[in-house]
C-alpha positions in Angstrom: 124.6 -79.0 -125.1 125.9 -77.3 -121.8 128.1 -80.4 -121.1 129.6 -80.6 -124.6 130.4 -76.2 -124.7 131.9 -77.4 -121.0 134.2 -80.0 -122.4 135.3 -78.2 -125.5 136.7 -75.3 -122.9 138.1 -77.5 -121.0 139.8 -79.8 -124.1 141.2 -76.1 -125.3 142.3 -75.4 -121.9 144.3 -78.6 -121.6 145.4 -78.1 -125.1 146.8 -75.1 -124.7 148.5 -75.5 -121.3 150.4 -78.8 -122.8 151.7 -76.6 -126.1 152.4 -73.7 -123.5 154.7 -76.2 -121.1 156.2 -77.8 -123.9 156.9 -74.2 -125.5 157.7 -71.9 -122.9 159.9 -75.0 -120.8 162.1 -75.0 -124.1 162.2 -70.9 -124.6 162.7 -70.4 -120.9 165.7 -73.1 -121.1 167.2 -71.6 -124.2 167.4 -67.8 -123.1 168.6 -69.5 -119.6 171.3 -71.2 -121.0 172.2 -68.4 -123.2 172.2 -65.8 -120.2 173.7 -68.3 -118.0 176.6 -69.3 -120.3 177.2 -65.2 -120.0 177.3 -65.5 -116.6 179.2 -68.4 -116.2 182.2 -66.7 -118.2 182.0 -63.5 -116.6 181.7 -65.0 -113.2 184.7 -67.6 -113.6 186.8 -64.2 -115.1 186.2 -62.2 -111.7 185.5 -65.0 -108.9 189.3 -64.8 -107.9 189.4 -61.0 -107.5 185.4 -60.4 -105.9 183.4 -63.5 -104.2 180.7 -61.2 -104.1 180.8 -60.3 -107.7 177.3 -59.8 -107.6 177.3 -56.9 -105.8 174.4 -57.9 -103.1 177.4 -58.3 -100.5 176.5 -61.5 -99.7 178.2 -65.1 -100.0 175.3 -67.5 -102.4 174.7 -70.3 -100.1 176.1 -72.6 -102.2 180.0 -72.9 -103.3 180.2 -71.5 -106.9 181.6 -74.2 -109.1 179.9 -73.5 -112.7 179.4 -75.7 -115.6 176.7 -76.9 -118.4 174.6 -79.6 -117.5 172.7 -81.2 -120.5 169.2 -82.1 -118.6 166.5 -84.5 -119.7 162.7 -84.6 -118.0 159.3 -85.6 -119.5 157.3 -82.0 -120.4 153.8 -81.6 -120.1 153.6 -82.4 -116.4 155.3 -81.8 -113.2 156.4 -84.4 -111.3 159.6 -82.8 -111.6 158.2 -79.9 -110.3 161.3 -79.2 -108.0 163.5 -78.9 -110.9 161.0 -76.8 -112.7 161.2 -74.3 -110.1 164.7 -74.3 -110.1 165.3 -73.6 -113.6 162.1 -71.1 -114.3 163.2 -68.8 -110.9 167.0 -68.6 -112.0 168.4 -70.9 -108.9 170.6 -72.7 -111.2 171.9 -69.9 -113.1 172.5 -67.7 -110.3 174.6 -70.5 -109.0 176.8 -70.6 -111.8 175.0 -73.9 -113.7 173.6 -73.7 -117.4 170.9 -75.7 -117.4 170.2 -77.1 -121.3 166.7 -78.2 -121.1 165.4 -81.1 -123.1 162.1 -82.4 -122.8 160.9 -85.6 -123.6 157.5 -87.3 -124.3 158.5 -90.7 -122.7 160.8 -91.8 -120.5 162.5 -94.3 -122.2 163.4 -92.3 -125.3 164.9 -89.6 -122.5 167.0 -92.2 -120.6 168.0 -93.5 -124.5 169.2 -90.4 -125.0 171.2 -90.4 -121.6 172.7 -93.8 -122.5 173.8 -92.3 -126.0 175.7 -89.6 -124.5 173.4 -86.6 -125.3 172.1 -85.5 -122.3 174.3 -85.5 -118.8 171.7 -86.0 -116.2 168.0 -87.0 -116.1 164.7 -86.5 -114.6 163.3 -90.0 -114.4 161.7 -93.2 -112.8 163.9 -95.3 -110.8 163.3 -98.7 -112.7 165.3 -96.8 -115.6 168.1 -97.5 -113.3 167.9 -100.9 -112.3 167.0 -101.8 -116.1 170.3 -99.6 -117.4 172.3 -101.9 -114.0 171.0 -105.0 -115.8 171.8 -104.4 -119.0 175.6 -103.8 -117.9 176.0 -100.0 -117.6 176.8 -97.7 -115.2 174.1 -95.6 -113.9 173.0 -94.3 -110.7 170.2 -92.7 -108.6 171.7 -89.5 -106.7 168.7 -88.2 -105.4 164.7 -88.0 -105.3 162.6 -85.3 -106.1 159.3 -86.9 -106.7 158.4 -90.2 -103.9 155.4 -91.3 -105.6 153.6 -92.6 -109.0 152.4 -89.1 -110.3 149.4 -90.0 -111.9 145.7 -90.9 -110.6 142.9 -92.7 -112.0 140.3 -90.3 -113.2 136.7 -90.7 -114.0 133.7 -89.0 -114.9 131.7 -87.4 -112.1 128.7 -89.7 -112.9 130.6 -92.9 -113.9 129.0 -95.8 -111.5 132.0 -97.5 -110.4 133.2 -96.8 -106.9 136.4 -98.9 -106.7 138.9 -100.7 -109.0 137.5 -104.0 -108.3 134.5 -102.6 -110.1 136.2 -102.0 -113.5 136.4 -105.5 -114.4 135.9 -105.8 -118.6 137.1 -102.2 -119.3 138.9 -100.5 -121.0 141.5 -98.0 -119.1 143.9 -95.4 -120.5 147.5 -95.1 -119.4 150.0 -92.7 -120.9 151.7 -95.3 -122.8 152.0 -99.1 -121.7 154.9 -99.8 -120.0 155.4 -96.3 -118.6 155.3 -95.4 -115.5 151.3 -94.7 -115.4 150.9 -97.8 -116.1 153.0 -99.3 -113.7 151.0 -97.4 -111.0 147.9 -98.8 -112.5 148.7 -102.6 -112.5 149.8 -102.3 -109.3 146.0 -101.1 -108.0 144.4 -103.7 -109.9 146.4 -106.6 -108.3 145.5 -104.9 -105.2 142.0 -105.1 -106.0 141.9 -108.6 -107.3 142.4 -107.9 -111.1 144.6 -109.7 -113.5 145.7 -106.5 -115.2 146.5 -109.1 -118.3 142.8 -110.5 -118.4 140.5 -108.7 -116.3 140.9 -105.0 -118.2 142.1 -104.0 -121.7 145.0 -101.1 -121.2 145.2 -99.2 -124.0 147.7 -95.7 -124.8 145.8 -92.7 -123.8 148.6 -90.0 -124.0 148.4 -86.9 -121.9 146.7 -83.6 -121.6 144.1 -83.2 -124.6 144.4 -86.9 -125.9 143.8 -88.3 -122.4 140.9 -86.2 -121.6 139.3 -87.1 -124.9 139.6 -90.6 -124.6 137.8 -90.3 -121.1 134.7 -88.0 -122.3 133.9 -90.1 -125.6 133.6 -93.2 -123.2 136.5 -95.0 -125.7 138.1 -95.3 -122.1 136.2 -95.9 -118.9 138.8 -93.6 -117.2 142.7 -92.7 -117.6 146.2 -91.9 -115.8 146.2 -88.5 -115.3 148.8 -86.0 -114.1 149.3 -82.2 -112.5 148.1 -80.3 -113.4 145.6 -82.0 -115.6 144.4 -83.7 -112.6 143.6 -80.6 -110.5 142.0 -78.9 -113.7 139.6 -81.7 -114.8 138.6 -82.2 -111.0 137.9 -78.6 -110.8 135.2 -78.4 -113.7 133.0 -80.9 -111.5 132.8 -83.3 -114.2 135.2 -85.6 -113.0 136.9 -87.3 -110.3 139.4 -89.4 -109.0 138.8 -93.1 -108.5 142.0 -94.3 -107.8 145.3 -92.2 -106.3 148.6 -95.0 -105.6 149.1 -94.8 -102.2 152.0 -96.5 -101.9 155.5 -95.2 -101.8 157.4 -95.5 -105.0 160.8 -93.8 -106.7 159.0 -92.0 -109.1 161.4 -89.2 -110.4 164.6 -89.5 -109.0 168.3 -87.7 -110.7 170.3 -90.0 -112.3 173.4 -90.0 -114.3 175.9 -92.2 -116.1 178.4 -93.2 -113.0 181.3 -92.0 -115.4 180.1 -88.4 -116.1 180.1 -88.3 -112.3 183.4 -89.1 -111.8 184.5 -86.7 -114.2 182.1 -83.3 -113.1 181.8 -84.0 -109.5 182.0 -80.5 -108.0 178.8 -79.7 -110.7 176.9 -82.3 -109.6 177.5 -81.8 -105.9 176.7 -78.2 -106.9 173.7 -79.2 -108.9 172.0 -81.3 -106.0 172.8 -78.3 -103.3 170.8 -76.1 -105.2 167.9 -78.3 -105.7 168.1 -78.8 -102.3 167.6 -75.2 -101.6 165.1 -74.8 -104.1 162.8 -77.8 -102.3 163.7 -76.4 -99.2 162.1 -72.4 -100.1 159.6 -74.1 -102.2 158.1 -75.6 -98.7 158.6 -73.3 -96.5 156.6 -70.6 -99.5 154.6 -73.1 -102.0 153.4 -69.2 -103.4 157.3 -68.6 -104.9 157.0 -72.2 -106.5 153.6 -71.5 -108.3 154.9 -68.1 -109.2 158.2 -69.6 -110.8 155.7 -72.8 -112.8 153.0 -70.1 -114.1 155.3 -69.5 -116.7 155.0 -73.0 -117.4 151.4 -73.4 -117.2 150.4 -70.1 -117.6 146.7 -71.9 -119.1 145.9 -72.8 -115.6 143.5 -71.1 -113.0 145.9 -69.6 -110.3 143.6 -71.5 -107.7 144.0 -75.2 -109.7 147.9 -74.3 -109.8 148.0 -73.7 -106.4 146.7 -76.8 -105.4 148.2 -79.0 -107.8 151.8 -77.2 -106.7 150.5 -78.2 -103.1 150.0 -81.8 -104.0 153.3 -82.2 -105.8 155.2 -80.7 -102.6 153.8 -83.3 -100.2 155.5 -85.9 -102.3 159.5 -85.1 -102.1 160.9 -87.0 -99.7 163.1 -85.3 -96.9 166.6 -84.2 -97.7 166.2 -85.6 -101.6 167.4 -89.1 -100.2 166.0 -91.8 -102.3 163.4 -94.1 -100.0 164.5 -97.6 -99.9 161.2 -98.3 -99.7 160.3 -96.7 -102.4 163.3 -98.1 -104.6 162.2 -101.5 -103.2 158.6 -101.1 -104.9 160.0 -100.1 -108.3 162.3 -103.0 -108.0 159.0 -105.6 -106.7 157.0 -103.6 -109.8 159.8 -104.9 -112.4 160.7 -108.2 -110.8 156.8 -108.9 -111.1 156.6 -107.8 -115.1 159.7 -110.6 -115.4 162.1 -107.5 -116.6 164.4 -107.5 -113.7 165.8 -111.3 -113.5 167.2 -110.6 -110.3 167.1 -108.2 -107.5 169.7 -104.9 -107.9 170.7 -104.2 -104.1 170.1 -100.5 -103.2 173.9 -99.8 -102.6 174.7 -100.6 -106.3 171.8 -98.7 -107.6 171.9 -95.6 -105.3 174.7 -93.0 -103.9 173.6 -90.3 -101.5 177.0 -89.1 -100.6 176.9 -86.3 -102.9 173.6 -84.6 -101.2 174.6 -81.7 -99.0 
């Protein structure tokens, strides 16, 4: 009775910390925008007459240039925690950019959306990329701000496998097949000796409430999981994690349409300096980037947030440059699952030059 009261507080927890992401990452975008299309008109009325218009007396480290930017990421975790901390602590819109929010369930639906013109840039997995390259159009990685899968195979506490090799014959939840959780999984069962085709039956486990249920009724023997989620369930003592991809990997990198580019140069170059600064504060004081995300997951124990902020922290790679070896492992992944024909080289996929 104790272990069912346990896992009805925590499947409220989760519950409401995905409804509060999802709702207060849109609310905070909106009133951003808002106050940051404000400040972007006042700003390009007076920027000739005072550079420090803002009255602290000091240049912003990065060159006003000002502009809308029409952003896509997948809500509900935060993988593209950088970002997150960027928008939720005013970086961008003290810098002159309106960030316009959109979240997105999946990741293909949000680069979709990129491909129909709706959104400008995007918060995504690098094998979006190569697949956009292969089917003709021109789309690019400009930076990375998440070297890594992002999701870890949890389990109960008192489940009695001990490896992957041991989950031969069951059943395993991923957010949705295809996506990027279950890339990360196939990729450990190969490792393992598993045919991920035969040995196991993948099935779509969602995220946050969905996930966890799946999990405790036993309909999976365990599931993808994301921060925080993963820090939360860990924390109750009921489960653990069986399974964390250790291998480098382009999870969430920016990407754009190569002609938008072209055309808003200054905001992009603008766009990546700031994120830039934002990872580099956010290291030097992980405490400012949990502060800026609590409004995001305000659900969450400070202590869990704390650590799952940590975690996510370790994984952006130096300077925001994409990893070749982590584009090379998306590509292998995609080349693998037959839907790359042919390799993409990382010159025609990837431009760094606009990184400060």
């Amino acid at each position: 009775m104790k272990k069912k009261k346990s896992f009805a507080l925590l499947l409220l927890s989760i519950m409401l910390v995905v409804l509060s992401a999802c709702g207060n990452s849109n609310s905070n975008s909106n009133s951003s925008a808002s106050a940051s299309s404000s400040a972007s008109s006042d700003a390009g009325a007076t920027a000739s007459a005072s550079p420090s218009a803002s009255g602290s007396g000091e240049a912003s480290p990065a060159t006003p240039a000002g502009g809308k930017i029409r952003l896509g990421l997948v809500g509900g975790g935060m993988t593209p925690l950088v970002a997150q901390v960027g928008i939720n602590d005013g970086s961008y819109e003290k810098a002159g950019i309106e960030i316009d929010e959109k979240d997105f369930t999946a990741g293909s639906d949000m680069v979709q959306a990129l491909v129909g013109g709706s959104l400008d840039v995007v918060l995504g997995s690098y094998e979006h990329v190569l697949r956009q390259i292969q089917n003709g159009l021109g789309v690019k990685a400009y930076a990375e701000i998440f070297n890594g899968v992002g999701y870890s195979l949890v389990v109960k506490k008192d489940a009695a496998y001990q490896s992957l090799a041991e989950l031969k014959g069951k059943t395993l939840a991923v957010t949705k097949v295809g996506s990027l959780s279950d890339t990360g999984l196939r990729e450990g069962l190969k490792e393992a000796g598993l045919d991920p085709e035969k040995d196991v039956k993948l099935i779509n486990g969602g995220s946050g409430a969905t996930m966890l249920a799946a999990i405790e009724s036993g309909q999976a023997a365990g599931g993808m999981v994301s921060e925080p989620t993963l820090s939360q369930m860990v924390a109750t003592g009921n489960y653990r994690v069986l399974y964390d991809p250790p291998f480098e990997f382009a999870g969430i990198v920016i990407m754009a349409k190569t002609d938008w580019v072209a055309k808003n140069q200054d905001l992009m170059k603008q766009f990546l300096q700031v994120t830039t600064e934002v990872n580099a504060r956010a290291q030097q004081d992980p405490d400012s980037a949990v502060a800026a995300v609590q409004k995001l997951f305000d659900k969450v124990p400070a202590d869990v947030l704390k650590k799952a902020v940590a975690t996510q922290l370790t994984k952006v790679p130096e300077g925001l440059k994409v990893t070749e070896g982590g584009a090379e492992y998306v590509q292998k992944t995609q080349l693998d699952q037959g839907i790359l024909k042919k390799e993409i080289p990382f010159a025609d996929a990837v431009d760094l030059s606009l990184l400060p």
